[in-house]
Legacy VTK file of the C-alpha trace (Angstrom):
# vtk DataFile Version 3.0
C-alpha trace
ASCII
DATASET POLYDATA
POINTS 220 float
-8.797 -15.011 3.916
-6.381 -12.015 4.403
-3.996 -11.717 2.212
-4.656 -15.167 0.647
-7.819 -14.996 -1.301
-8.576 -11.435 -0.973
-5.903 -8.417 -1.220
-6.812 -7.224 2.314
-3.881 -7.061 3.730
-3.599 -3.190 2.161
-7.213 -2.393 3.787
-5.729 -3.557 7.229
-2.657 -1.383 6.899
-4.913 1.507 6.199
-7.071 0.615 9.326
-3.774 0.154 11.706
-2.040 3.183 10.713
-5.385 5.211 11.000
-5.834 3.746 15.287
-2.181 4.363 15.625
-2.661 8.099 15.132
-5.715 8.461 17.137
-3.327 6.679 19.587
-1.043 9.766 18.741
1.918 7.894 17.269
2.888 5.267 14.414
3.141 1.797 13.865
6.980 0.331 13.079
6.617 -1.626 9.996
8.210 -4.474 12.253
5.694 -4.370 14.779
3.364 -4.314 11.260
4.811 -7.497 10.435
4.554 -9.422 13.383
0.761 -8.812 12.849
-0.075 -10.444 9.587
-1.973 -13.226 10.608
-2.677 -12.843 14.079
-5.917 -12.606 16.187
-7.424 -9.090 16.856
-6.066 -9.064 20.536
-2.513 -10.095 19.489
-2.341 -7.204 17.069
-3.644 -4.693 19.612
-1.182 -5.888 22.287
1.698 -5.641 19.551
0.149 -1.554 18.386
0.201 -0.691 22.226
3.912 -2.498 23.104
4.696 -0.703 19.892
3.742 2.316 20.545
4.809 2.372 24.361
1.371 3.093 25.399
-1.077 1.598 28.327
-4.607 2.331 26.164
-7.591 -0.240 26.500
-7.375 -2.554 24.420
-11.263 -3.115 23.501
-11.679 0.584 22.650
-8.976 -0.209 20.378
-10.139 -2.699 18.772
-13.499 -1.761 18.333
-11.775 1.267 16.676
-10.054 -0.660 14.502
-13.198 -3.183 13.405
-14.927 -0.539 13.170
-12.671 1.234 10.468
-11.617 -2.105 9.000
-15.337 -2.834 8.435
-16.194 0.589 6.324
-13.074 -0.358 3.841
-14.230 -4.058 3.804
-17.082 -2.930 2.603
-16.069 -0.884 -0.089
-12.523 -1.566 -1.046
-12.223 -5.804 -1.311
-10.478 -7.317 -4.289
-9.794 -10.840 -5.210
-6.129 -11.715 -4.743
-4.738 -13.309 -8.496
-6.097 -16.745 -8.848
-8.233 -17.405 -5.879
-11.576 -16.925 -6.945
-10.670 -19.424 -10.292
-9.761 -22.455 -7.531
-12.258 -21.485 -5.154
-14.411 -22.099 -7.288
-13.081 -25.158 -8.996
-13.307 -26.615 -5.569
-16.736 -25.985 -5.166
-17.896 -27.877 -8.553
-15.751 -30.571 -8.210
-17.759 -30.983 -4.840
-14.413 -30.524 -2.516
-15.704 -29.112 0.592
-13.761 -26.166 1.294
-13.515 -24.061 4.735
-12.241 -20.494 5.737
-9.629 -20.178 8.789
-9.075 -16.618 9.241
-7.997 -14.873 12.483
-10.270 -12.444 11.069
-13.271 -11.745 13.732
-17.246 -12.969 12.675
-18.546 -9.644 12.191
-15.544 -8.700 9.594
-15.312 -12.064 7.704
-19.306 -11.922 7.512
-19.099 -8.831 5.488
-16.071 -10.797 3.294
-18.327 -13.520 2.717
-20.518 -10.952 1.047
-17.669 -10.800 -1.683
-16.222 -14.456 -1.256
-19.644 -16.005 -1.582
-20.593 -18.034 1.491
-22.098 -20.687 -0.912
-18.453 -21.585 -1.944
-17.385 -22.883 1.973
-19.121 -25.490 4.400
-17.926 -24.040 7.127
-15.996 -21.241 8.614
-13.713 -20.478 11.403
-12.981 -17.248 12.909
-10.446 -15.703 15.021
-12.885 -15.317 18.139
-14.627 -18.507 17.809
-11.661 -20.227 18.782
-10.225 -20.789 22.415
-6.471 -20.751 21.055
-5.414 -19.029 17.953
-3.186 -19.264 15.055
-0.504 -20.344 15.597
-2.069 -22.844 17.385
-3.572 -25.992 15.456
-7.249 -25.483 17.170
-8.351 -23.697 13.990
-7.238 -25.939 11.404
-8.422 -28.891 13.376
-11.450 -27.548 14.096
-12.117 -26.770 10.419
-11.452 -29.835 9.642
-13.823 -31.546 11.896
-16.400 -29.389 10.763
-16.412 -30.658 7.303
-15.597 -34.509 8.319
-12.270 -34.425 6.750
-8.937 -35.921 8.412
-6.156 -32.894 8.872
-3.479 -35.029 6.697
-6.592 -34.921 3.719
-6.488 -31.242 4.143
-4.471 -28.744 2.072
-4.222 -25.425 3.899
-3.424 -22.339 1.685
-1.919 -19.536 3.945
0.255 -16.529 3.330
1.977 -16.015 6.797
4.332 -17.684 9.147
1.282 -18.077 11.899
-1.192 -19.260 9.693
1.266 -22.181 8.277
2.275 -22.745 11.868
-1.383 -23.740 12.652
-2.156 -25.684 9.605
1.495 -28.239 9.781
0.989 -28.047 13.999
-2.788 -29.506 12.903
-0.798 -31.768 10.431
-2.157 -30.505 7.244
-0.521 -30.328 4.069
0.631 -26.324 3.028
0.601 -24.327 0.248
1.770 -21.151 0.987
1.488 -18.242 -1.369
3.571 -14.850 0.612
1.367 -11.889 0.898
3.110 -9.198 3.078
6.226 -11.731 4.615
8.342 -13.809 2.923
8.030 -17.435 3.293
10.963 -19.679 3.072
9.773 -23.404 0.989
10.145 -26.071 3.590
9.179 -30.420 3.579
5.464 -29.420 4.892
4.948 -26.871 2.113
5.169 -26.245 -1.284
5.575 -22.104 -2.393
3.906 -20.177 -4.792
3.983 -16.747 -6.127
0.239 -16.660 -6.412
-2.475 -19.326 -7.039
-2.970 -18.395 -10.654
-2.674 -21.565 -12.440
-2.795 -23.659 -9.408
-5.922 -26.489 -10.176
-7.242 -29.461 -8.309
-5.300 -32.122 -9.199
-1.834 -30.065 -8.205
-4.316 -29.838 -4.806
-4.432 -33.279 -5.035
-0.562 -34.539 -5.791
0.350 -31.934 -2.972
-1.729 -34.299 -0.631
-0.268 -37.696 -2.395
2.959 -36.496 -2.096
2.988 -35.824 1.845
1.123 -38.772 2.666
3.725 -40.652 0.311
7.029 -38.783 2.564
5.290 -39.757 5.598
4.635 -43.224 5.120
7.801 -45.991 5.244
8.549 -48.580 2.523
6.366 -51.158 5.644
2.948 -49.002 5.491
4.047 -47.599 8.913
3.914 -43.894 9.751
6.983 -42.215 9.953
LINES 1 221
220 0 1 2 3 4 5 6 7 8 9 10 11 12 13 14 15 16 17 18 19 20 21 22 23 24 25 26 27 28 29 30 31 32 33 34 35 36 37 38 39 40 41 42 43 44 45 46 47 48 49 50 51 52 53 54 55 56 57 58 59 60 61 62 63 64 65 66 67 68 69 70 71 72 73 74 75 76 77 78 79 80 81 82 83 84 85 86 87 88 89 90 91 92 93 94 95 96 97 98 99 100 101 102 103 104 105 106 107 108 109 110 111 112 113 114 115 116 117 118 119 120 121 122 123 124 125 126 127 128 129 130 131 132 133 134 135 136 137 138 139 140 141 142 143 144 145 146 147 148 149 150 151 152 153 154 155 156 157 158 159 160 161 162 163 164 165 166 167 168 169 170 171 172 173 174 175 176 177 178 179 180 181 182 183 184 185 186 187 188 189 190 191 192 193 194 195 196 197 198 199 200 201 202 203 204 205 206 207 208 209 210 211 212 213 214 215 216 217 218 219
């Protein structure tokens, strides 16, 4: 969601640098980086190891949901191309889900701008017992809309979100928001998804499942 289909990645900054000051100090822009992507409770842990400081970490973060939710409310934009395949998925009948590490509350007020009617189902950073990187997410998105992880294109802009979706064996096309992403056999790269349409969806998917099947029908 972040960074991928909508350009919140900016809003986030805004929200991080304004808890770092009531925390009386600023956030590194490599302590910044290690958070795209991560839970809520990761990127508090990295503000306060940043920082040097022993604060509590739930007044912290209801700080910073608190302040994220005012500019999601106001301030979301579409990031190029997203909205044009999200919603090419949706008519073509593709069922589509949202993996963010993004809390419920925030991604609820998202969905106001995404359109909820475009996913059949959602997964959020607290409804999950492990996190990205770990696959639980993906795999549990997956199961919720009956498809098998290898069927699955995942369409992340950050090093922990494409950790979770090739750990849950999902095909990746990564398009970099705020950290570079190097191309790699799991993933295919793209400056943004303008352009990108169902059937490159669907040749990304052929592809992988033709690298990872031998000349013998048997699984590499």
């Amino acid at each position: 969601m972040d960074g991928t289909l909508l350009d919140s990645e900016k809003l986030w900054d805004l929200a991080l640098e304004d808890l770092a000051t009531a925390l009386g100090g600023d956030l590194s822009a490599r302590a910044r980086r290690r958070m795209v992507g991560s839970s809520l409770a990761r990127s508090i842990a990295i503000m306060h190891d940043d920082l040097g400081i022993d604060a509590d970490p739930e007044s912290s973060g209801a700080y910073l949901t608190e302040r994220a939710a005012e500019l999601f409310r106001t301030s979301l934009v579409w990031k190029p191309g997203a909205r044009e395949l999200l919603h090419a998925v949706h008519a073509a009948g593709v069922p589509a889900a949202l993996v963010t590490s993004t809390n419920r509350p925030l991604t609820e007020i998202a969905l106001d701008t995404l359109g909820r009617e475009l996913f059949a189902a959602s997964v959020c950073g607290d409804e999950v017992v492990h996190p990205k990187p770990h696959p639980e997410p993906y795999l549990t998105a997956a199961a919720l809309v009956g498809a098998n992880p290898e069927q699955c294109v995942a369409i992340e802009d950050s090093p922990l979100g494409i950790a979770s979706a090739e750990a849950a064996g999902c095909v990746v096309l990564a398009v970099p928001s705020e950290v570079a992403i190097e191309p790699a056999p799991t993933r295919s790269v793209r400056d943004s998804l303008t352009g990108v349409t169902l059937p490159d969806l669907a040749a990304m998917v052929r592809s992988w499942s033709d690298a990872r099947t031998e000349p013998d029908g048997q699984r590499t």
